[in-house]
C-alpha positions as CSV (number, residue, x, y, z in Angstrom):
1,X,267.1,142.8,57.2
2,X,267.9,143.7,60.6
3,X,265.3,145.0,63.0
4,X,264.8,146.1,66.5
5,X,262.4,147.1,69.3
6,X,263.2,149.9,71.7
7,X,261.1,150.5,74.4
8,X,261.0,153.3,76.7
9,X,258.4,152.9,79.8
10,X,258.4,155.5,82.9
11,X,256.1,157.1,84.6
12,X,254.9,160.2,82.3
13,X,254.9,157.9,78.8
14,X,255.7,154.9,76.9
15,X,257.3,155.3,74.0
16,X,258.2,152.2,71.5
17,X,260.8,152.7,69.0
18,X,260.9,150.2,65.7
19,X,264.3,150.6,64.2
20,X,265.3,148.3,60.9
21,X,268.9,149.0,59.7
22,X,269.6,151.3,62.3
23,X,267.2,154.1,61.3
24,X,263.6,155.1,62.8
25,X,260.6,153.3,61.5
26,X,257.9,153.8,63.6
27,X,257.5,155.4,66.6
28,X,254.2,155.2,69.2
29,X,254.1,157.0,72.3
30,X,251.5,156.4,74.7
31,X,250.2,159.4,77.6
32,X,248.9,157.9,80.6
33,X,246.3,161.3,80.1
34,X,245.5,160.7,76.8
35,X,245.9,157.1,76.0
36,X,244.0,155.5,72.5
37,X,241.0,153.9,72.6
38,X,240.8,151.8,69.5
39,X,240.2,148.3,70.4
40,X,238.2,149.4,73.1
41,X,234.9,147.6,73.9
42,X,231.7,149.5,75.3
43,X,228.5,149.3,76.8
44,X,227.3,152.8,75.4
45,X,224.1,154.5,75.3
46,X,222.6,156.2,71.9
47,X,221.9,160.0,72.8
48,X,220.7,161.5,69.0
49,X,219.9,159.7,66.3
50,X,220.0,162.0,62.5
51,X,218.9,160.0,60.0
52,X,220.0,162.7,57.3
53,X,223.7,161.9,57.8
54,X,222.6,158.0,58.3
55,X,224.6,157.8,62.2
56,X,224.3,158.3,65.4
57,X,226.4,159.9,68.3
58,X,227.0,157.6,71.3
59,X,228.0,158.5,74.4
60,X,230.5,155.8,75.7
61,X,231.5,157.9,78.7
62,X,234.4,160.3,77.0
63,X,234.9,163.8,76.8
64,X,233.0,164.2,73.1
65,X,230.2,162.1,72.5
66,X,231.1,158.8,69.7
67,X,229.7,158.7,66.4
68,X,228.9,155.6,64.2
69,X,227.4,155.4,61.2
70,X,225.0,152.8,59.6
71,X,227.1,151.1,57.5
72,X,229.3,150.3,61.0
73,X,226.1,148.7,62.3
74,X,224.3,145.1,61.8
75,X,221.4,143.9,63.7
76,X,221.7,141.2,66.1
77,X,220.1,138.0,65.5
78,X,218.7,135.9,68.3
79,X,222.1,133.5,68.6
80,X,223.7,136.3,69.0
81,X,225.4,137.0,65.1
82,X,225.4,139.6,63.0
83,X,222.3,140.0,60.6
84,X,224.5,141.2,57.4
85,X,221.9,143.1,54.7
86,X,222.5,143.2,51.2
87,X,221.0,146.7,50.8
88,X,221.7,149.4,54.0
89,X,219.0,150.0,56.7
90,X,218.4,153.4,57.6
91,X,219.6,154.3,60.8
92,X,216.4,155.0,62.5
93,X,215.1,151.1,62.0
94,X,218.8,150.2,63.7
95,X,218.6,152.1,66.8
96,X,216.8,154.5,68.7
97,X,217.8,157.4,71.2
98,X,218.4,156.2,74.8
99,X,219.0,152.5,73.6
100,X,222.0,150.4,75.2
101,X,224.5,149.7,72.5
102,X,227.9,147.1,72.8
103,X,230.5,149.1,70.4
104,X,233.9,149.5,69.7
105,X,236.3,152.0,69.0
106,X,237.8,151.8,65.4
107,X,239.3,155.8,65.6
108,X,240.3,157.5,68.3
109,X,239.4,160.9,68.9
110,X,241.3,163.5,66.5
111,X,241.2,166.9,66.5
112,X,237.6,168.4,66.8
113,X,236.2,164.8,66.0
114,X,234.7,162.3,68.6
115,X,236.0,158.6,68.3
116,X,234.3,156.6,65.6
117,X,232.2,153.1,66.7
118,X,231.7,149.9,65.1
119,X,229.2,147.0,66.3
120,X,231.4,144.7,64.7
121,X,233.2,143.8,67.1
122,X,236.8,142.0,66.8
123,X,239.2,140.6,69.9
124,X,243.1,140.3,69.0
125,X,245.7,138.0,69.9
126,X,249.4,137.0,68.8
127,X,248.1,134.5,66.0
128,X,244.2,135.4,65.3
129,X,241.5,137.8,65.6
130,X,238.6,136.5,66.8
131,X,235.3,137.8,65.7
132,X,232.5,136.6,68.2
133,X,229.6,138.3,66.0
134,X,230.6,136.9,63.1
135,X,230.8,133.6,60.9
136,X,233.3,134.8,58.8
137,X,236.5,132.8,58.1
138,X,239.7,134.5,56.9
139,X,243.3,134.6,56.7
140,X,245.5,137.6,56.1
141,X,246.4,138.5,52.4
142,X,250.3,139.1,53.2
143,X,250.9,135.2,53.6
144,X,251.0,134.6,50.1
145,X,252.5,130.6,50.5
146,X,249.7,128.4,49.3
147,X,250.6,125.4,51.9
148,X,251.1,127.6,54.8
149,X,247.7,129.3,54.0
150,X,246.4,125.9,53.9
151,X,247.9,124.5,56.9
152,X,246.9,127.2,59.2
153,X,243.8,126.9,58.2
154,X,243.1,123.2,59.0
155,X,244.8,124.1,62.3
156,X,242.2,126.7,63.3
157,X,239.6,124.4,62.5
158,X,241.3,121.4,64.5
159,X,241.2,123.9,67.3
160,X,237.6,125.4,67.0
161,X,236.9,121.9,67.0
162,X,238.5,121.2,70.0
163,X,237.4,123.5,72.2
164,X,233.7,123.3,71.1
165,X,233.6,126.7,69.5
166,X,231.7,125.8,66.0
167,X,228.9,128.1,65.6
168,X,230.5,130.6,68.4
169,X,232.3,133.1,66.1
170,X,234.5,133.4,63.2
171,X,238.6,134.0,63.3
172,X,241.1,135.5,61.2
173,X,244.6,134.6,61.0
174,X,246.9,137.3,61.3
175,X,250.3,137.9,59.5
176,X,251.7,137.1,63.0
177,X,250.4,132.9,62.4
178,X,253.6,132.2,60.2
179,X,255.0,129.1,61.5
180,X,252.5,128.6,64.4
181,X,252.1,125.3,65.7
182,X,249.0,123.5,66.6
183,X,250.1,124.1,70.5
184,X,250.3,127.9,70.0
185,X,247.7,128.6,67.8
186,X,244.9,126.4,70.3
187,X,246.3,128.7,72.9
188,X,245.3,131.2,71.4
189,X,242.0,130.1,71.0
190,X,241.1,129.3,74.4
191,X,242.5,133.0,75.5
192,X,240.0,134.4,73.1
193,X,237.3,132.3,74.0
194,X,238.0,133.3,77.7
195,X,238.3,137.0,77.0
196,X,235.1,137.0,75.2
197,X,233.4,135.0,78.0
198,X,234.2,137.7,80.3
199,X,233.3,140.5,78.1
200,X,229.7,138.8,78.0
201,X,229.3,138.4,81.5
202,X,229.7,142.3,81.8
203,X,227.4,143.0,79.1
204,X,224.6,141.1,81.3
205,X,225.9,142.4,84.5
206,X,225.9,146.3,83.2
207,X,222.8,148.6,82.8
208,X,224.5,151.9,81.9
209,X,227.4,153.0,80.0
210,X,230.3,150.9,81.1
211,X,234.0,149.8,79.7
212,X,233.4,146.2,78.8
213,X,237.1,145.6,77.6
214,X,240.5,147.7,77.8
215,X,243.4,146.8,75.2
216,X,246.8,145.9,76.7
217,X,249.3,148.8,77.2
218,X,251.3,150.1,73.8
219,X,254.4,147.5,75.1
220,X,252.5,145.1,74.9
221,X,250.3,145.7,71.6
222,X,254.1,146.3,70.1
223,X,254.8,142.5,71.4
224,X,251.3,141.5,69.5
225,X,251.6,143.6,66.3
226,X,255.3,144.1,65.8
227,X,257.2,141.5,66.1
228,X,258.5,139.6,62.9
229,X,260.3,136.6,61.9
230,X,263.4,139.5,61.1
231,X,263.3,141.5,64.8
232,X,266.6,140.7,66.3
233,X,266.6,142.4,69.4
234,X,263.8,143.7,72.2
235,X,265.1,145.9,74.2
236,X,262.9,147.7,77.2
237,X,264.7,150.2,80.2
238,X,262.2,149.1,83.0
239,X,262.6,146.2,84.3
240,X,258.3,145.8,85.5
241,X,257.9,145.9,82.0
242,X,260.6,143.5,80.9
243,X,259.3,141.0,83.2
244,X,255.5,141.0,81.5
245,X,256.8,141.5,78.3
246,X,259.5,138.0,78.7
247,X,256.5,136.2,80.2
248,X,254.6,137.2,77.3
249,X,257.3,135.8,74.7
250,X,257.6,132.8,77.3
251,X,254.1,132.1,76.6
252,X,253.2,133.1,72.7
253,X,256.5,133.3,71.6
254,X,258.8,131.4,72.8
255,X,261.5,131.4,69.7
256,X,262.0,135.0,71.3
257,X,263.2,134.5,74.4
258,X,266.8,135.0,73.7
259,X,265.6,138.5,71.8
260,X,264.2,139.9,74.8
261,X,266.8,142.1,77.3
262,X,266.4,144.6,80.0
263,X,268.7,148.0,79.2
264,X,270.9,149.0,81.8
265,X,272.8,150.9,79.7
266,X,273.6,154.8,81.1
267,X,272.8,156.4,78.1
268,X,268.7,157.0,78.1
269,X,268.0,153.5,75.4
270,X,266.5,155.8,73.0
271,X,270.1,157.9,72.8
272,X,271.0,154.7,71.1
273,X,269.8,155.4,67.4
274,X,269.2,159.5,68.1
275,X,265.6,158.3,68.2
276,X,264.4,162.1,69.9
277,X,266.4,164.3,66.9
278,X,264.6,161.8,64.6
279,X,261.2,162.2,66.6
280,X,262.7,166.7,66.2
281,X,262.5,166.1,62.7
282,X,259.7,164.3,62.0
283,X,257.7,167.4,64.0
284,X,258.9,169.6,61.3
285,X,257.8,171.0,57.8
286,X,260.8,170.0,55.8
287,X,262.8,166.7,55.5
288,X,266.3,166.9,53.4
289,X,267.1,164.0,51.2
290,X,270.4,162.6,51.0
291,X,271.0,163.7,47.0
292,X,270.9,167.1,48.2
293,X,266.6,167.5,47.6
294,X,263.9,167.9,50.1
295,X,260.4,166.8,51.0
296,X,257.7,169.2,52.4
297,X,254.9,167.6,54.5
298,X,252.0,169.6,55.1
299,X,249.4,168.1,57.0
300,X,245.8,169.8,57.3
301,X,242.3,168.6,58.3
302,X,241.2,167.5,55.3
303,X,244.5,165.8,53.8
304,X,248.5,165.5,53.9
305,X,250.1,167.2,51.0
306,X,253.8,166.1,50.2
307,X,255.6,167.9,47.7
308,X,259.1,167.0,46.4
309,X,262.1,169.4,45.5
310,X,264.9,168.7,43.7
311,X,266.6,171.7,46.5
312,X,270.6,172.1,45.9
313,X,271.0,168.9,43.8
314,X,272.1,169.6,40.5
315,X,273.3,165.9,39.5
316,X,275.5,164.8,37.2
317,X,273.9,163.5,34.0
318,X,271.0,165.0,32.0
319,X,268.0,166.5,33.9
320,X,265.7,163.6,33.5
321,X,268.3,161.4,35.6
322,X,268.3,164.1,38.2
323,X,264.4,163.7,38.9
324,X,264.6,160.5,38.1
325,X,267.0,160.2,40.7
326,X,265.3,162.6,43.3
327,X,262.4,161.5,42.8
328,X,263.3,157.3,43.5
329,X,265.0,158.9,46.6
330,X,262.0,161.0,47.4
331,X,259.8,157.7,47.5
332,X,261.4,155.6,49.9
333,X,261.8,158.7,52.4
334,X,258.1,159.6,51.7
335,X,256.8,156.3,53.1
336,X,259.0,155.8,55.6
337,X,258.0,159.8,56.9
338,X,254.4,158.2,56.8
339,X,255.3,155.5,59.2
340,X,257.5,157.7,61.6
341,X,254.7,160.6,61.1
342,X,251.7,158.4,62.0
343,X,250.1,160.1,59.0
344,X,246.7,159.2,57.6
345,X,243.6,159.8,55.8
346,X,243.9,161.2,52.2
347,X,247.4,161.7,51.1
348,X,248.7,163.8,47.9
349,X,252.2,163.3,46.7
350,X,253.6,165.8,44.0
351,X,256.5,164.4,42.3
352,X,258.7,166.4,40.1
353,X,257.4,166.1,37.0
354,X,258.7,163.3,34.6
355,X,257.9,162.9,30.8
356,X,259.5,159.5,30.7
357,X,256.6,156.8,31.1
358,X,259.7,154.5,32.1
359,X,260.8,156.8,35.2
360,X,256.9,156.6,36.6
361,X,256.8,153.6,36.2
362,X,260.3,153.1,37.9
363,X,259.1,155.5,41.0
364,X,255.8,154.3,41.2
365,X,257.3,150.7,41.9
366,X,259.6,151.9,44.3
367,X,257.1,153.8,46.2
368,X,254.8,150.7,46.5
369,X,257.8,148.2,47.4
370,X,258.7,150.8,50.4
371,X,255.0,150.7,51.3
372,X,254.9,146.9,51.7
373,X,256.6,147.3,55.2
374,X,253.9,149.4,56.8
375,X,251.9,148.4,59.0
376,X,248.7,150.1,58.4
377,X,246.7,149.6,55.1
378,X,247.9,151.7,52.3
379,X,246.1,152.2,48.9
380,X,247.7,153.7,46.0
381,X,246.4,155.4,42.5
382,X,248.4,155.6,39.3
383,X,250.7,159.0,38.6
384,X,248.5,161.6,37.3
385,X,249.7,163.4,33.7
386,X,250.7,166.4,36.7
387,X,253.2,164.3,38.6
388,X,250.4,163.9,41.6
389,X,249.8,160.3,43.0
390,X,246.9,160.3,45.2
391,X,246.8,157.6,48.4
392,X,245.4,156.7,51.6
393,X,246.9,155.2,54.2
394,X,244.5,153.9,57.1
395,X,244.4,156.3,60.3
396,X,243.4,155.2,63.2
397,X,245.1,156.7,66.2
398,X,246.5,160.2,65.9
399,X,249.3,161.6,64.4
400,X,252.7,162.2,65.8
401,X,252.4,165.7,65.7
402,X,248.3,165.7,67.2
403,X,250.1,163.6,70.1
404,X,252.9,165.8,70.7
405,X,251.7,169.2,69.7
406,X,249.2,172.0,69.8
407,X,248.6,174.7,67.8
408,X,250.2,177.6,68.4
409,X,248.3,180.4,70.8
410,X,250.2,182.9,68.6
411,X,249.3,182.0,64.7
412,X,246.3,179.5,65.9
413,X,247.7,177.0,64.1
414,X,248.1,179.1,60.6
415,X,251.9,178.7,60.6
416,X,252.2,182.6,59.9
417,X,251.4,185.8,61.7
418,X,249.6,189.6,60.3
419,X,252.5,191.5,59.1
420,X,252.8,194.8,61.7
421,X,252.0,196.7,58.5
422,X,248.4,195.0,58.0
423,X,248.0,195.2,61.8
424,X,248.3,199.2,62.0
425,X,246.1,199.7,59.0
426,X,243.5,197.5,60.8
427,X,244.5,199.8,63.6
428,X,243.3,202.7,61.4
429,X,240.2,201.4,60.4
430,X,238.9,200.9,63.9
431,X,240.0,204.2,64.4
432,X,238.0,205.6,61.8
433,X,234.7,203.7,63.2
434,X,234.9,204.5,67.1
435,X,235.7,208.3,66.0
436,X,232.6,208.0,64.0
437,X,230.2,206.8,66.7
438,X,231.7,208.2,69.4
439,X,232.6,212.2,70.9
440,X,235.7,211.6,73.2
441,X,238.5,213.6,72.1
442,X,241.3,211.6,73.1
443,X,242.0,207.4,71.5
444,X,243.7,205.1,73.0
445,X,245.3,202.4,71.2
446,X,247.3,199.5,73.1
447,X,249.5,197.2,71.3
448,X,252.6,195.2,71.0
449,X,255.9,197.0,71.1
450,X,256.4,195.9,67.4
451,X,253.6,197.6,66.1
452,X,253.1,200.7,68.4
453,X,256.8,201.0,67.2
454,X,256.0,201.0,63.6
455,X,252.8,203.9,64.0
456,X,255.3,205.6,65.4
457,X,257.7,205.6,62.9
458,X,257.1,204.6,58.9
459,X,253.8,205.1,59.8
460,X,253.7,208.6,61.4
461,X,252.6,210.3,59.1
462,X,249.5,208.8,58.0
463,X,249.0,209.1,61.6
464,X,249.2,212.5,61.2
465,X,246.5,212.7,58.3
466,X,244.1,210.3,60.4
467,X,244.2,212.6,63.6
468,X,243.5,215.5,61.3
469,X,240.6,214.0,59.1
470,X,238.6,212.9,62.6
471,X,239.7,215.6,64.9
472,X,240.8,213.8,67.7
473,X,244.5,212.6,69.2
474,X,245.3,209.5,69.1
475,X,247.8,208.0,71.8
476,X,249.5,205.0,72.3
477,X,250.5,202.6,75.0
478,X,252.4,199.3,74.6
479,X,251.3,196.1,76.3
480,X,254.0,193.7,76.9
481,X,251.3,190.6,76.9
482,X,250.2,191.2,73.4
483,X,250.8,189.3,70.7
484,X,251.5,191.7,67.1
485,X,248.1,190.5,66.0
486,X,246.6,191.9,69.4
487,X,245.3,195.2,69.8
488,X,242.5,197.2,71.0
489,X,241.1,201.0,70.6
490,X,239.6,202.4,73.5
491,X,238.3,205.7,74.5
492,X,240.4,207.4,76.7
């Protein structure tokens, strides 16, 4: 399978493209406004404590005060490590209002939410996680070969050995470690012994809320997380960033050197696969399959609803093989929309219903091969008797369309506007009540063109009946700023 990295760095954004097969992947764009915070480490302080929702809020120095809850924290034994209890504390024997807290982001600010903390704290590198809090030992459930398992394993514990680390922290080892050898994987433990000596000193050396630790830029957490035994080609269009990112691969990586190239093409590098129409689509509602059905994604606070249509295809057997058939389609574009879409949380999918246990089966199986390629954790049920399979799929970081969009001023975010016919019967019932309280003889309504148009016309004589039943004229005056929900009834 043939896969490639795209990276786009200038001044406004960074954008990383992950394209396998020639088609859109993933997609993570990066605002030097609003860039993530998970990862982040903190000196915070704890500013209300309510022990009916068992958390705290945080304030770690952004916009909307943090929140962490009391599973997300574990008391701190003299050494240093995490004091892990069997049963839950409540929150108010864990911390107190005003109290200096170390924390890390584990979600990012979305929508009206504040970013959500963890004392458990973890530090990444290209091979291992380190957890400085922790004893823990543990090695990542996608390398599935016994011996390797095995073999990395006795390597970490050559190298904690080495550098004099027993008793200082526990490690995982990351997807990443495949193939390490004993000189890359003791690098990276002296980097994260390093990095976690410096965060220390600026836990003793700070007395109010303070960053203790700032991930890497996205082009370089793409150069951590991303890259694969099956990425072919690295391609970035600036060449500051193609110079960190080859010293980088020089360093960690070396087997990638010859991967790594600096675009100079004339065409802007994400023209290369149509990445933006593909970024177009993925903003959008509905996503047409190639058999002629369609997907529609709608994503709400609460969950991501995807329901599939079987559209203009009519197929060419029976109509069990064309949902069959729609449907196997439908599940391979559903969880690569996931990835592309950034989507998370609780997800609904509502297949097209099948009464052949076999064809569940069939889709099921496909949906959870296509899922294996995703890089955030995924969790799937069983096909309800309805054709529903409920997921989640882990969100950390905002979605595409929370990155690149707002909701609309217009709708406020409803997706659909008042008809002009409820508007100018809302219009009439105002009327009604400032005639009622007030003497003036003479209304004035203002409104957009579209609906003073329509009380002019189909509804003019109702009009007429209204002016009659309260006595008064009504006028009219159109204001060009007004959206067709807008309006307002003043006495004139």
């Amino acid at each position: 399978m043939s896969e490639e990295i795209l990276i786009n760095v200038t001044p406004m954004e960074t954008r990383v493209a992950l394209i396998e097969n020639g088609l859109l992947q993933e997609v993570f764009v990066e605002r030097p406004h609003s860039k993530g915070h998970v990862g982040d480490v903190y000196l915070g302080k704890v500013i209300r404590v309510m022990p009916g929702m068992e958390a705290a809020f945080v304030d770690i120095g952004l916009e909307r005060a943090a929140f962490i809850h009391s599973a997300d924290i574990s008391p701190i034994s003299p050494e240093g490590f995490e004091v892990r209890n069997e049963t839950p504390l409540p929150i108010q024997s864990l911390v107190r209002e005003g109290q200096l807290i170390v924390v890390q982001v584990i979600k990012d600010p979305i929508g009206s939410k504040g970013a959500r903390l963890s004392t458990h704290l973890t530090l990444p590198s290209r091979n291992l996680v380190y957890l400085p809090r922790s004893a823990h030992m543990g090695i990542s459930q996608r390398l599935e070969d016994e011996q390797e398992r095995a073999r990395l394993s006795g390597l970490v514990e050559q190298c904690i050995a080495q550098e004099e680390m027993g008793g200082q922290g526990g490690f995982i080892i990351r997807t990443a470690a495949e193939g390490c050898s004993a000189e890359e994987m003791l690098e990276d433990v002296r980097f994260l012994k390093r990095l976690w000596g410096a965060v220390e000193r600026r836990v003793n050396d700070s007395r109010d809320v303070h960053i203790l630790y700032r991930e890497v830029p996205l082009y370089m957490r793409a150069m951590r997380d991303l890259i694969t035994p099956d990425i072919e080609k690295i391609r970035i269009d600036t060449r500051s960033a193609f110079e960190e990112i080859s010293q980088f691969i020089q360093d960690f990586i070396p087997e990638f050197r010859n991967s790594v190239e600096c675009y100079a093409g004339e065409r802007p590098i994400f023209d290369l696969y149509s990445i933006d129409d593909e970024i177009d689509k993925a903003l959008g509602r509905e996503v047409k399959l190639k058999s002629g059905g369609d997907l529609i994604i709608d994503q709400t606070e609460a969950m991501t609803t995807v329901d599939v249509n079987t559209g203009a295809y009519l197929g060419s057997k029976n109509h069990a093989e064309t949902i069959l058939k729609t449907n196997l389609e439908a599940a391979t574009a559903i969880a690569r929309q996931l990835r592309i879409r950034n989507l998370g949380g609780i997800i609904i999918l509502d297949f097209i219903d099948m009464v052949d246990p076999e064809h569940q089966r069939q889709v099921m199986r496909t949906l959870t091969k296509a899922l294996e390629k995703d890089h955030a954790r995924t969790s799937v049920s069983v096909m309800s008797e309805l054709g529903l399979v409920e997921m989640t799929r882990k969100r950390t970081r905002e979605s595409l369309g929370q990155i690149l969009c707002s909701a609309c001023p217009v709708c406020e975010g409803r997706g659909r506007l008042k008809t002009p016919e409820t508007i100018c019967y809302e219009i009439f019932r105002e009327i009604l009540r400032v005639a009622r309280v007030y003497e003036n003889d003479v209304i004035l309504v203002m409104a957009s063109q579209t609906v003073v148009d329509r009380l002019l016309d189909e509804e003019s004589s109702t009009l007429a009946d209204l002016e009659e039943l309260i006595g008064k004229s009504v006028r009219f005056e159109v204001e060009p700023m007004y959206t067709q929900e807008q309006f307002d009834v003043v006495l004139f």
